[in-house]
C-alpha positions in Angstrom: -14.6 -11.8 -5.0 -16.3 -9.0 -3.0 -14.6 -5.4 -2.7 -12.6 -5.3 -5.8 -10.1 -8.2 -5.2 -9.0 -10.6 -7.6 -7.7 -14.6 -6.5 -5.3 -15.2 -8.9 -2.8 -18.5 -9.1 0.3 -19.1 -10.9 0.7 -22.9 -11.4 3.7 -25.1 -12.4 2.1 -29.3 -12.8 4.0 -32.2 -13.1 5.3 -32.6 -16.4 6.4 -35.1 -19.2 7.8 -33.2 -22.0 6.0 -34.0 -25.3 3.9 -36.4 -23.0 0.9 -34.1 -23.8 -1.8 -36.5 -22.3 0.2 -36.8 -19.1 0.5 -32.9 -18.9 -3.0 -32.1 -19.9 -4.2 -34.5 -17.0 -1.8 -32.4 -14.3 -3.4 -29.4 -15.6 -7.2 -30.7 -15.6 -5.9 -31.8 -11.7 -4.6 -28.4 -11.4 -7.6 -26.7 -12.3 -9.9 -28.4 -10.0 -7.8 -27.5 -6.8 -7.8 -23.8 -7.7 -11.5 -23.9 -8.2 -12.1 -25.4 -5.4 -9.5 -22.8 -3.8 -11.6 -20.0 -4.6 -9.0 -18.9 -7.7 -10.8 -16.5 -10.1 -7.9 -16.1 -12.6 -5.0 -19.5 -13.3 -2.3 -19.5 -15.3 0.1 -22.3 -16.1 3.7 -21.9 -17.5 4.8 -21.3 -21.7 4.1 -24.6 -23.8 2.6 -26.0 -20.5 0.9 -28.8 -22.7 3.9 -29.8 -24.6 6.6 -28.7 -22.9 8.9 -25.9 -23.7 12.0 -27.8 -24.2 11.1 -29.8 -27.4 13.1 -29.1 -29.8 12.8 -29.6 -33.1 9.5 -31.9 -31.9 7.6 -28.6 -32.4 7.9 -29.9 -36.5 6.5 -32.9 -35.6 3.1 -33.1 -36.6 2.0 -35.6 -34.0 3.1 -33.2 -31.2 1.3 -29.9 -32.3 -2.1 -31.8 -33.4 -2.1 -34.1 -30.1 -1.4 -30.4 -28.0 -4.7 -29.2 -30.3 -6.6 -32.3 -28.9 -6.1 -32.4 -25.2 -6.3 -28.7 -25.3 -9.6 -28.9 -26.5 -9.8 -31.4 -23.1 -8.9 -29.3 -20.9 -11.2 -27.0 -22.1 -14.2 -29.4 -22.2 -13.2 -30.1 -18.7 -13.2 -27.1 -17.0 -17.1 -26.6 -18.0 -18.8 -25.7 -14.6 -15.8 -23.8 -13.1 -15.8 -19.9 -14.0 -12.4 -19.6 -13.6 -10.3 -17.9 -16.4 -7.5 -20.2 -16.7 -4.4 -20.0 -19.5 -1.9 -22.6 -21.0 0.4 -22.8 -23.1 1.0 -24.7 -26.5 2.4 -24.6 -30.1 -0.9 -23.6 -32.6 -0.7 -23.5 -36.4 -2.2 -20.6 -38.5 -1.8 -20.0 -42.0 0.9 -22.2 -42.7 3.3 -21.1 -39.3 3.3 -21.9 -35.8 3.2 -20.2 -33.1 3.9 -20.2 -29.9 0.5 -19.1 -27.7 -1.6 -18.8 -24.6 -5.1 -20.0 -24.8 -7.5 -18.7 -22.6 -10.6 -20.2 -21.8 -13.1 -20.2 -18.7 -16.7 -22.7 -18.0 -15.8 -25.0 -20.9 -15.3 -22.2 -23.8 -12.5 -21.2 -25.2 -11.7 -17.4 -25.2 -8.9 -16.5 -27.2 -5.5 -17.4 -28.6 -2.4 -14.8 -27.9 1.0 -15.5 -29.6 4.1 -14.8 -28.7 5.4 -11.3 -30.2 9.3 -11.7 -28.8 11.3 -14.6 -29.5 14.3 -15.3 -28.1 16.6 -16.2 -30.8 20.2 -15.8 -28.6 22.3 -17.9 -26.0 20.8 -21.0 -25.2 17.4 -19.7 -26.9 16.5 -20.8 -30.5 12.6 -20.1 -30.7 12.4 -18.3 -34.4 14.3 -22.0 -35.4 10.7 -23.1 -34.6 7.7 -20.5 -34.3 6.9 -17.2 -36.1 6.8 -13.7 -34.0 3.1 -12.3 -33.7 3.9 -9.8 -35.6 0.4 -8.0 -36.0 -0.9 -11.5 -37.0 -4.9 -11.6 -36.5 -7.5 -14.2 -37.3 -9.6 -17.5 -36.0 -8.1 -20.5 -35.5 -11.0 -23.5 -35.0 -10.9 -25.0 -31.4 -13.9 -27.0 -29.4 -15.9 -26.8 -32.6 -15.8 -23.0 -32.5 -13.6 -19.8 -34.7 -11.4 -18.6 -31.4 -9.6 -15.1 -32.1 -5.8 -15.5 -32.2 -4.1 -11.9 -31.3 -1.7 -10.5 -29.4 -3.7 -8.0 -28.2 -6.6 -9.9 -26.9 -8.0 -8.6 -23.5 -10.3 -10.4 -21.4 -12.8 -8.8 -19.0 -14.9 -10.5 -15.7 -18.9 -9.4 -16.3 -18.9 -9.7 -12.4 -16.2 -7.4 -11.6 -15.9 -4.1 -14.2 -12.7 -3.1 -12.9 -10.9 -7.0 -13.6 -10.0 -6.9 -17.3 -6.7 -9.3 -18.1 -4.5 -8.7 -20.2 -1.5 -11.9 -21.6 2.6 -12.0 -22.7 3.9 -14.8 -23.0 7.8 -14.6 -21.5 10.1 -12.7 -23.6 7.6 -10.6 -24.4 8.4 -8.8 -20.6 12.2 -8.8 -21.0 12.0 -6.3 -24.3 12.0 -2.5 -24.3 8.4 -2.5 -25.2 6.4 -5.2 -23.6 2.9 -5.7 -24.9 1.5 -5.4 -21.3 2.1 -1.5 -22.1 -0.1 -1.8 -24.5 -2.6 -4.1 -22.1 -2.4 -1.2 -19.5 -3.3 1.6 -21.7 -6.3 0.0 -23.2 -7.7 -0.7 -19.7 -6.0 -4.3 -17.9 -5.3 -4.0 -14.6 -4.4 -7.9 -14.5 -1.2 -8.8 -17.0 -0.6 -12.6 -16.6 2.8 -14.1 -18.2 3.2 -17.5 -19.6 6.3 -18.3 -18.9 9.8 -20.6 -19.6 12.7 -18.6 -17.7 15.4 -20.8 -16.6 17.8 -20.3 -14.5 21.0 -19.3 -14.0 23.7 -17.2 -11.7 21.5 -13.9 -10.9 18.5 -14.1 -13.1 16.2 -15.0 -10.1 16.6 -11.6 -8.6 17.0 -9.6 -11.8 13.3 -11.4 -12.6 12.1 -10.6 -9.7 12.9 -6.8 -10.4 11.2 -7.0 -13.6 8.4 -9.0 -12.9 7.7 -6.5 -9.7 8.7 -3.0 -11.5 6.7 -3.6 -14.6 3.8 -4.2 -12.5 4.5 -0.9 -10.7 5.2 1.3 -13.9 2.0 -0.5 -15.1 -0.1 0.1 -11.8 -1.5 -3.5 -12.2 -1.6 -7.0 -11.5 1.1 -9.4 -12.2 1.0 -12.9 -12.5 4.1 -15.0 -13.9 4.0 -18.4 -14.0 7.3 -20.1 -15.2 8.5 -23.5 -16.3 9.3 -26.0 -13.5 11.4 -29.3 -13.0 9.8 -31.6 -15.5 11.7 -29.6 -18.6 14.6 -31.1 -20.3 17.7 -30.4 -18.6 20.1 -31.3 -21.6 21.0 -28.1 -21.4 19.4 -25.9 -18.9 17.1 -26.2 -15.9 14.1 -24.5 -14.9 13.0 -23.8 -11.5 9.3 -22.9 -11.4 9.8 -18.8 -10.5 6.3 -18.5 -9.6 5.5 -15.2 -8.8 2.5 -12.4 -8.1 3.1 -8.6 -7.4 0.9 -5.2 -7.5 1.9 -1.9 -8.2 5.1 -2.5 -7.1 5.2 -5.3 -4.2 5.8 -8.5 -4.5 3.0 -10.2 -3.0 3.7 -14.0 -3.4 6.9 -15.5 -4.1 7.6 -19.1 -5.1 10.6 -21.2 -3.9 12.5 -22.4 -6.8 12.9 -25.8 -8.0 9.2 -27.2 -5.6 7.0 -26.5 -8.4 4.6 -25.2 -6.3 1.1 -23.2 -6.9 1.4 -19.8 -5.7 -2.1 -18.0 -5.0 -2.9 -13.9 -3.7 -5.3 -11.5 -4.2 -5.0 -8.6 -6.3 -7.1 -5.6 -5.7 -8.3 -4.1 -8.9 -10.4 -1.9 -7.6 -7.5 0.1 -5.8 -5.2 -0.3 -9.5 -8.3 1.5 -11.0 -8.5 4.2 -8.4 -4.7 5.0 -8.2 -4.8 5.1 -11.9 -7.6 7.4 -12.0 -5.2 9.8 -9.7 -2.4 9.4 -11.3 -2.4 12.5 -14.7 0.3 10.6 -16.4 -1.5 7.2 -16.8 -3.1 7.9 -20.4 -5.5 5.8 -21.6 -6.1 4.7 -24.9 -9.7 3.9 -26.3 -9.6 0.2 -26.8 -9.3 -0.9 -30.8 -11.5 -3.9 -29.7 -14.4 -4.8 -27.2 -12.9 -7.0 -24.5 -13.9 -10.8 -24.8 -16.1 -11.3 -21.4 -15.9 -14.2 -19.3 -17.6 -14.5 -15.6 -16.2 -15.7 -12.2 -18.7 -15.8 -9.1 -18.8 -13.0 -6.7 -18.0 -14.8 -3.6 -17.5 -13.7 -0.1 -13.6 -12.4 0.7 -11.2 -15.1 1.7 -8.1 -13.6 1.8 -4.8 -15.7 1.7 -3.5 -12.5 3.5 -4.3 -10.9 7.1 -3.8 -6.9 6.6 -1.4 -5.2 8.8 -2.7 -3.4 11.8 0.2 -0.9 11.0 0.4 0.1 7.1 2.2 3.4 8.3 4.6 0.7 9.9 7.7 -1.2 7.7 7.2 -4.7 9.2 11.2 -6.1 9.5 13.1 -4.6 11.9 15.8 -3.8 9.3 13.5 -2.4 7.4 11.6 -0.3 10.1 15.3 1.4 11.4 16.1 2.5 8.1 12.6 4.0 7.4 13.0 5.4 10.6 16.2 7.1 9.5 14.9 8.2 6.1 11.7 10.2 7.7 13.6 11.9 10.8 16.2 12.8 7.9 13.3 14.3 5.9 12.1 16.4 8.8 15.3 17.6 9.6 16.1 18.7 6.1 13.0 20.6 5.8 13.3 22.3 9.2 16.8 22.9 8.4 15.8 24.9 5.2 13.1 27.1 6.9 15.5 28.1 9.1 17.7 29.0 6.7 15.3 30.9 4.8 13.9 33.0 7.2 17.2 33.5 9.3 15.6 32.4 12.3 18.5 32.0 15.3 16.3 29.9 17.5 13.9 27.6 17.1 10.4 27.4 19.9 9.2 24.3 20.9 6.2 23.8 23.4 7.9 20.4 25.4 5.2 18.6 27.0 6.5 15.5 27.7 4.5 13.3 25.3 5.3 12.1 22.4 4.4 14.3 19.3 6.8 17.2 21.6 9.1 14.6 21.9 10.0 13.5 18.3 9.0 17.4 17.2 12.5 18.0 19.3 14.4 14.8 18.3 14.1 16.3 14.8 14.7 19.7 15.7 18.5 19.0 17.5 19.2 16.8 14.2 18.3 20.4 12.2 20.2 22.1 14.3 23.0 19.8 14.1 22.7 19.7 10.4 23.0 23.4 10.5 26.5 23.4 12.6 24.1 25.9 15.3 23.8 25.1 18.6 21.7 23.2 20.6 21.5 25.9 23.8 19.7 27.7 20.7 16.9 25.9 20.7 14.4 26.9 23.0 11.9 24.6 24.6 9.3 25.3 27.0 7.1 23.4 29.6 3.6 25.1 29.9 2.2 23.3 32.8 -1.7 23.9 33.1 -4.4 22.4 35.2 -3.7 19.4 33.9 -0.5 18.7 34.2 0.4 15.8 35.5 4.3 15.6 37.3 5.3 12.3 35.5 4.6 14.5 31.9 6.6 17.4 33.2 9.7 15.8 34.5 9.8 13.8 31.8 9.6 16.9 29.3 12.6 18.9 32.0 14.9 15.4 31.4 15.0 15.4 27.8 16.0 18.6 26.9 18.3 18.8 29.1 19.6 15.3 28.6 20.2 16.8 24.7 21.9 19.9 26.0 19.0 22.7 24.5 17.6 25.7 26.4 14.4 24.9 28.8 12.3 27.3 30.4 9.1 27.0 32.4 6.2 29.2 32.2 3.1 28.4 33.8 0.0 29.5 32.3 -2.4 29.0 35.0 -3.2 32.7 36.4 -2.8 33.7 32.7 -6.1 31.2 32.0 -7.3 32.3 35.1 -7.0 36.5 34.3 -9.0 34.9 30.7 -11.8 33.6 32.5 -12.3 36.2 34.0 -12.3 39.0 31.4 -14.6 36.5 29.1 -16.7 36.3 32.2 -16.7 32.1 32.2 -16.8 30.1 35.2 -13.5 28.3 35.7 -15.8 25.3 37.4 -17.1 24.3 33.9 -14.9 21.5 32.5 -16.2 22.2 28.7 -14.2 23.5 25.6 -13.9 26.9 26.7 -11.7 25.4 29.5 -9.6 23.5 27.6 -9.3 25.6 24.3 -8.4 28.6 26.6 -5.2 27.0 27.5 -3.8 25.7 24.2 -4.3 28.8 22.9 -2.4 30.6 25.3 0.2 28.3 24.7 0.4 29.1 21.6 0.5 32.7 22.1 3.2 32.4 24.4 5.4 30.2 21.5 4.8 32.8 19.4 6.0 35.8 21.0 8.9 34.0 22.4 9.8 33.2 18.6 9.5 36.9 18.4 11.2 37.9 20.9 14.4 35.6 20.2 14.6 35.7 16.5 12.7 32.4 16.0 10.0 30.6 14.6 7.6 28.1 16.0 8.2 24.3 15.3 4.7 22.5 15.2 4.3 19.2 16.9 0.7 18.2 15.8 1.1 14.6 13.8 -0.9 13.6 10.8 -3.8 11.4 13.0 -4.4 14.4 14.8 -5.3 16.5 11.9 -7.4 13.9 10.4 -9.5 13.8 13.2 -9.3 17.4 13.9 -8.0 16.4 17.5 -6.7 20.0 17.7 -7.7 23.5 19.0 -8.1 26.0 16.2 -5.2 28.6 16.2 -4.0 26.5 19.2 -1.3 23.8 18.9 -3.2 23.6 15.6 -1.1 26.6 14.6 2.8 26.9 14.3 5.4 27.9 11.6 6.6 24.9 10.7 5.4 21.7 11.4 7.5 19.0 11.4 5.2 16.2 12.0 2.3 17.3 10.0 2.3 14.4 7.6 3.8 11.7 10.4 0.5 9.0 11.7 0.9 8.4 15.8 1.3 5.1 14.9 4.5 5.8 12.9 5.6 8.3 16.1 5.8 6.2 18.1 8.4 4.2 16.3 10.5 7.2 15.4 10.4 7.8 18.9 11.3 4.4 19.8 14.4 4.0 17.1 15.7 7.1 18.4 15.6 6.2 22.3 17.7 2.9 20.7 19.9 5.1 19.0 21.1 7.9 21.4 20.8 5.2 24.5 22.0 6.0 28.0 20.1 8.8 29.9 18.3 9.9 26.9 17.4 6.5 26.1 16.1 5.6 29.0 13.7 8.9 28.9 12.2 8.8 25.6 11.7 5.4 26.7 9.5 6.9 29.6 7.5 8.7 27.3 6.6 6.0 24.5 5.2 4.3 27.8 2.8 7.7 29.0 -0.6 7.5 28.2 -1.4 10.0 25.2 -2.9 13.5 26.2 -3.8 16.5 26.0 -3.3 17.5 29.6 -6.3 19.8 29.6 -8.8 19.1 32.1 -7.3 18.2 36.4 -5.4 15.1 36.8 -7.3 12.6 39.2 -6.8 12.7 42.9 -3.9 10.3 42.8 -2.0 12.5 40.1 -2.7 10.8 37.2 -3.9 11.8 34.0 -7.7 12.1 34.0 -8.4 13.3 29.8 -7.3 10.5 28.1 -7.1 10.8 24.3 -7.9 7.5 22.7 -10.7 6.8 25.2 -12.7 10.0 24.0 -11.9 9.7 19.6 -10.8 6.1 19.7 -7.6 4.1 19.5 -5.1 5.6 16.6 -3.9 2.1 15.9 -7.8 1.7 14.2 -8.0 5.9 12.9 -4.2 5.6 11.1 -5.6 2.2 9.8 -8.8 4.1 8.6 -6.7 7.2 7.5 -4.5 4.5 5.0 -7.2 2.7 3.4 -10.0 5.3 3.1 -7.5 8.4 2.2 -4.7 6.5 0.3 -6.5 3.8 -1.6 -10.1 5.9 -2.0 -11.7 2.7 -0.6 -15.5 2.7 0.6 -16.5 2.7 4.5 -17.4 -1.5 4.1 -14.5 -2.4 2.4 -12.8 -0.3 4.9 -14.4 -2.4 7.9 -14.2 -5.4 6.3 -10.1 -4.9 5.9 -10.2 -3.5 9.9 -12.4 -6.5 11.1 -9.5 -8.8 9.4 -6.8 -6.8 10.7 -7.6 -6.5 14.4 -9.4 -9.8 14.7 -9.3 -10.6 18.2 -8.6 -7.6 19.7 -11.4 -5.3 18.4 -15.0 -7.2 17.7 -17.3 -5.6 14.3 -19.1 -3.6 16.3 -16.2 -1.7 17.9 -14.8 -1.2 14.6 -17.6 0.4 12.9 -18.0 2.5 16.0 -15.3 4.0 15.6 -15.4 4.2 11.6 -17.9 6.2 12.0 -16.4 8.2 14.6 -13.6 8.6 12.0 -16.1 10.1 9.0 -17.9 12.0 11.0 -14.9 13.9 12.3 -12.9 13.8 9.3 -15.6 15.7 7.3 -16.5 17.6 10.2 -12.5 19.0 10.6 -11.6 20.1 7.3 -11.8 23.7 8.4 -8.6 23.3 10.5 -6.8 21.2 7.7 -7.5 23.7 5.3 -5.3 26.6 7.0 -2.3 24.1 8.1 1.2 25.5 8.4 3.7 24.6 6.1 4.7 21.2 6.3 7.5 18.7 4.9 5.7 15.4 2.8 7.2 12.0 4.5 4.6 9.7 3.0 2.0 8.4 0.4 -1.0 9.5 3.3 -0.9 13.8 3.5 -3.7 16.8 4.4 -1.7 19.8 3.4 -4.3 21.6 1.3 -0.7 22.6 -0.9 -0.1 19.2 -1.5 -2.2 16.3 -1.8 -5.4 16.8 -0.3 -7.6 19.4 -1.6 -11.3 19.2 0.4 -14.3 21.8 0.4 -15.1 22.5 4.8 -18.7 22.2 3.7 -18.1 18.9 2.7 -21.3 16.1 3.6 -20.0 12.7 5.1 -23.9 11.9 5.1 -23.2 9.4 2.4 -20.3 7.4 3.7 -21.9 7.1 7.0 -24.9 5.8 5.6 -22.7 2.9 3.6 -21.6 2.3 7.5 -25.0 1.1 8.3 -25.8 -0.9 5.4 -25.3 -4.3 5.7 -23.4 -6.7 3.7 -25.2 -9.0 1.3 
């Protein structure tokens, strides 16, 4: 598929166990759907063509030659579908048999992997039938051709450079060193696992964990596919765990005991790049040249819609206790500068929206934390030309409704006396007149934090600074900024989980605010008293920038896989031409604004996504976006 993603499937057919032809027709069936489905990369449970269950069958002659034969029909069938597809079954070689996955894509067979773990305890009794890999190499004759049987077989897509597969076969994932180690260091971002788990008390979720954190200590792909409801249940049962994760997540999940196909997309393109990052991922030369096979390079069609919000936990539980993690962060780091520098008060410009407002929530939890009073915190309303009454009284409530310090200090004559001296007429609406009066805000912060002992608490957010949407050595300065690495789309849930939490008066304010339109207050309000400079109307909606800021800063992606995502995501509210608008908006002023990111105040690291030049983002000011802006215009093939 197009921008780096992968369809992959994990399957569990109907089966017969030792009914081989019965199984091998499921599978054929199988196969076709997936195809048809778009799936790129299949893979069907341990012994799928026998059964995993059979005993002592597995000396039977009959059993392992007829699994030889209608493998070799399975193989023969899927010519015409590149689709890299694996199953399982018993294969003889020199004298012992093993239990392997054979891969095989467009009617060729690829390779054979054996087993390397077998489970010889409990209700387990493999090594009473098959032989350990065990460094085993060779060719084994299948479909008229010498296949290669090792365990450390990887399989590479010609179509996609960055899709190479690595196989373990169950067990293999439950030992202290899985092979897939060995997969991921010699390049596959794709492990697949033929599997035969079954279940009992607890093992779902402790599979789950496994399947999931191996895939994150691995920064891959993983796709399990597990023995279903067709296995013997003399002793045991098997419930078809069907699962896919990346890096981490679990992406799809199958119920137990339905058998069902489970089918996602893993993006290989953002394993490579985070592995590329990441100075701990060594890489190993690989001993042997992948063996190539070749899926189309068809358009996207996702089984998944991207979230309009990846700064944003999606369950509610989830969200509230996020919520509480980041304002504890915030606080703990404000808490620490304070102690450091022995400060007695702490300055906040309070303007009633909502970056002040959650730069304050965190600042009375510091406070708190530190046993020091709230009267010590000083806030302060700045009203300009453009400030609005709804935006003040709003900003007066809150602090008083937390109990801390307020003082007013109007800084129009002080603009005024500035005009004047710089000789610029007060009648032109342009950057002068708007830059004039943050700065002077900040100057009066700053000697206030002087003057009481104190130091400045920032209140610019993360979305801000990538877009530069603040005035040099004006609110873009502080000394300490607690939001720094905080989206506005992740504010304005803090925000909201704290008006839930405190309730009542306070409640009921901070409610106000999430509900004011977001602003800089700079230029006169509109003859009616409302707020005439309105931020998102002038550098775009921060729902589509944070969105912009995740996928293009986190993940490294290009501008069209970027859009492509973004046209998914806010299909229905924002057409293609809006988003790229604005994607270029985004470039343009993230290259543009690096000056300002590059002499940031100290800041405390909530996230995956930060611009402190001391931390994760290191970017010349000089920097070109000429090339990213020109992959804007180009248009898909």
């Amino acid at each position: 598929m197009k921008y780096g993603f992968v369809k992959v499937a994990a399957a569990t057919p109907a089966l017969r166990v030792a009914d081989v032809r019965y199984n091998a027709d499921n599978i054929i069936a199988e196969c076709g759907r997936a195809y048809e489905a778009g799936v790129q990369i299949l893979v069907f449970p341990e012994l799928s063509l026998t059964g995993y269950t059979c005993g002592d069958l597995f000396h039977q002659q009959a059993l392992v030659e007829g699994a030889k034969r209608e493998a070799e029909r399975v193989v023969k069938e899927s010519r015409g579908r590149e689709m890299l597809c694996f199953v399982g079954l018993p294969v003889l070689f020199a004298g012992r048999l093993y239990n392997c996955a054979l891969a095989f894509s467009d009617g060729k067979p690829l390779g054979l992997v054996p087993k390397s773990s077998l489970p010889n305890y409990n209700e387990f009794y493999e090594m009473r039938h098959f032989a350990p890999a065990d460094g085993v190499s060779g060719e084994v004759e299948l479909c008229g051709e010498r296949v290669p049987l090792d365990a450390g077989l990887l399989f590479r897509d010609e179509n996609q450079e960055n899709a190479i597969v690595g196989c373990e076969i169950c067990e293999d994932l439950w030992t202290p060193a899985p092979p897939s180690v060995k997969h991921a260091l010699n390049g596959a971002t794709i492990v697949v696992n033929l599997s035969a788990s079954n279940e009992v008390i607890g093992k779902r979720e402790y599979r789950r964990d496994l399947v999931r954190m191996q895939s994150g200590r691995l920064v891959c792909g993983y796709v399990y596919a597990s023995a279903g409801t067709g296995e013997s249940t003399t002793d045991t049962v098997y419930s078809a765990h069907n699962m896919i994760a990346q890096n981490g997540s679990l992406l799809r999940e199958g119920k137990l005991f339905a058998d069902e196909t489970v089918i996602g997309e893993i993006d290989v393109d953002r394993l490579a790049y985070e592995r590329k990052k990441m100075t701990t991922f060594f890489s190993e030369a690989p001993k042997e040249r992948p063996i190539a096979f070749r899926t189309p390079v068809r358009p996207c069609d996702l089984s998944f819609v991207p979230s309009r919000l990846p700064f944003v936990p999606q369950g509610e539980k989830e969200r509230g206790e996020r919520a509480e993690l980041i304002l504890s962060m915030q606080a703990a780091g404000l808490a620490k500068r304070m102690e450091h520098t022995r400060s007695r008060t702490a300055v906040i410009g309070i303007s009633g929206g909502l970056d002040s407002a959650l730069a304050f929530l965190v600042t009375v939890r510091a406070f708190d934390r530190l046993g020091k009073p709230r009267k010590d915190i000083l806030t302060v309303t700045m009203p300009g030309f453009g400030t609005t009454a709804k935006t003040k009284n709003n900003a007066t409530a809150i602090v008083e409704a937390l109990g801390a310090e307020l003082r007013s200090i109007s800084i129009s004559e002080a603009v005024s006396m500035h005009f004047e001296a710089i000789d610029h007429d007060p009648s032109a609406l342009d950057a002068t007149y708007e830059n004039a009066q943050a700065r002077m805000r900040t100057l009066i912060l700053m000697d206030l934090a002087n003057q009481t002992g104190g130091i400045v608490v920032g209140t610019g957010d993360l979305s801000e600074s990538a877009l530069g949407w603040a005035t040099y050595n004006g609110d873009h300065m502080s000394m300490y900024a607690v939001n720094a690495s905080v989206p506005k789309t992740l504010v304005k849930y803090l925000v909201a989980h704290e008006a839930s939490r405190l309730g009542g008066e306070a409640g009921r304010i901070l409610d106000d605010i999430l509900h004011t339109e977001i602003s800089p207050e700079l230029l006169p309000p509109t003859k009616e008293g409302e707020i005439a400079q309105k931020t998102e109307d002038l550098v775009g909606p921060y729902e589509l920038h944070d969105f912009y800021l995740y996928h293009a800063i986190r993940w490294g992606f290009p501008p069209k896989k970027v859009e492509y995502l973004a046209t998914l995501a806010f299909a229905g509210k924002y057409d293609g031409a809006v988003v790229r608008h604005w994607l270029k908006v985004f470039y343009k002023r993230f290259f543009s604004q690096q000056f300002k990111r590059s002499c940031m105040p100290d800041s405390v690291k909530i996230g995956s996504v930060t611009l402190s030049p001391r931390a994760d983002w290191r970017m010349p000011s000089d920097a070109v976006s000429a090339l990213w802006l020109e992959e804007t215009e180009r248009e898909d093939n």
